[in-house]
C-alpha positions, 0 to 999 in steps of 0.5 A: 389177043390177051394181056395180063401185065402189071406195073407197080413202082412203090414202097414196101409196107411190111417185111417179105414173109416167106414160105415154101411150097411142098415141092422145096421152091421158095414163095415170098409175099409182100404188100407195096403201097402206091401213092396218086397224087392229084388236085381235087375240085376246090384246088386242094392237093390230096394224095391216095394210097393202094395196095399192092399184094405181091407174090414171088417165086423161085429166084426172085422170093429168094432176092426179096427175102434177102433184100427188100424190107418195109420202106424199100422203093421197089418196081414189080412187073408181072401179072395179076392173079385171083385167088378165093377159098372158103373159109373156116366159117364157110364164106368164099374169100378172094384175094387180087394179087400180082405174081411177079415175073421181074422187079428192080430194086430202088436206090438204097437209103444210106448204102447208096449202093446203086439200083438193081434189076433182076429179070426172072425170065432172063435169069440175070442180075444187074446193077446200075452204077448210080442212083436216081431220084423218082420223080413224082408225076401228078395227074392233071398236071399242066402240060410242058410247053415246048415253044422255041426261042422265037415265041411261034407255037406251031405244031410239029407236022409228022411229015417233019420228022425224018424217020 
C-alpha cells in the first residue's frame, strides 16, 4: 500500500496567480512558507523557513484567488507532485509541488470573520464561528508532566482504560 498525502499549515508568501487551463478550468499557485522552530546545541533558539509550492484546481483555485493574499494563515492537505521540463537553454528542470486536495482558511486579520474550511472532494464550504490562536510547537520541547495532586508518577497501564 501507498500514500502520498501532505500538511502544510503556513503564511501565504506571495498573492495566488491565476491561469486557466485550455479546457476553461481554473488552476492557481502560490507559495506558503512554514517556519521550525527549534533549540540548537549552544542553547540558541533559532528558526528555519521552507517553502511550500502550492497548486489548485476547479473550486478551490477559484476560493484562493478570491480569498488568500500574501500573509494569509492557511492549512493545505493534498498531494505532492513532481513535475520537470527542458528548458529554453536545454537543461532539465523540476519542480516539487503540492496539488491541493482540501485547505482552510486561517482567522482573518482585522475582519475576524472566523476561520473557514472548503473540502474539494466533499464539495462543501464551512465556516467556523469563532477564532483560534495557533500554537507554536517547538521541536524537542519538554515534555508536559501529567502527575496528579498526590505527587506519585505512575505510569497509566493499558489494562486501566476502560475502553
Amino acid at each position: 500500500m501507498n500514500l502520498n498525502k501532505a500538511f502544510v499549515l503556513g503564511n501565504v508568501t506571495r498573492d495566488p496567480e491565476v491561469r486557466s487551463l485550455p479546457s476553461g478550468q481554473q488552476v492557481t499557485s502560490f507559495s506558503i512558507a512554514t517556519n521550525r522552530f527549534y533549540t540548537d546545541q549552544a542553547g540558541q533558539k533559532k528558526q528555519e523557513a521552507e517553502f511550500h509550492n502550492i497548486v489548485c484546481f476547479g473550486k478551490l483555485a477559484d476560493i484562493s484567488s478570491r480569498y488568500l493574499t500574501k500573509g494569509s494563515l492557511i492549512l493545505i492537505e493534498g498531494r505532492i507532485k513532481t513535475r520537470n521540463w527542458t528548458n529554453q537553454s536545454g537543461v532539465k528542470q523540476y519542480r516539487t509541488e503540492i496539488i491541493a486536495d482540501s485547505l482552510q482558511l486561517g482567522p482573518r486579520g482585522s475582519g475576524g470573520g472566523g476561520n473557514s474550511q472548503y473540502n474539494k472532494s466533499e464539495s462543501s464550504f464551512t465556516k467556523a464561528s469563532e477564532d483560534k490562536d495557533i500554537p507554536i510547537i517547538e521541536e524537542n520541547a519538554p515534555q508536559a508532566n501529567f502527575s496528579d495532586n498526590s505527587g506519585s508518577s505512575e505510569e497509566i497501564d493499558v489494562k486501566d482504560i476502560p475502553f
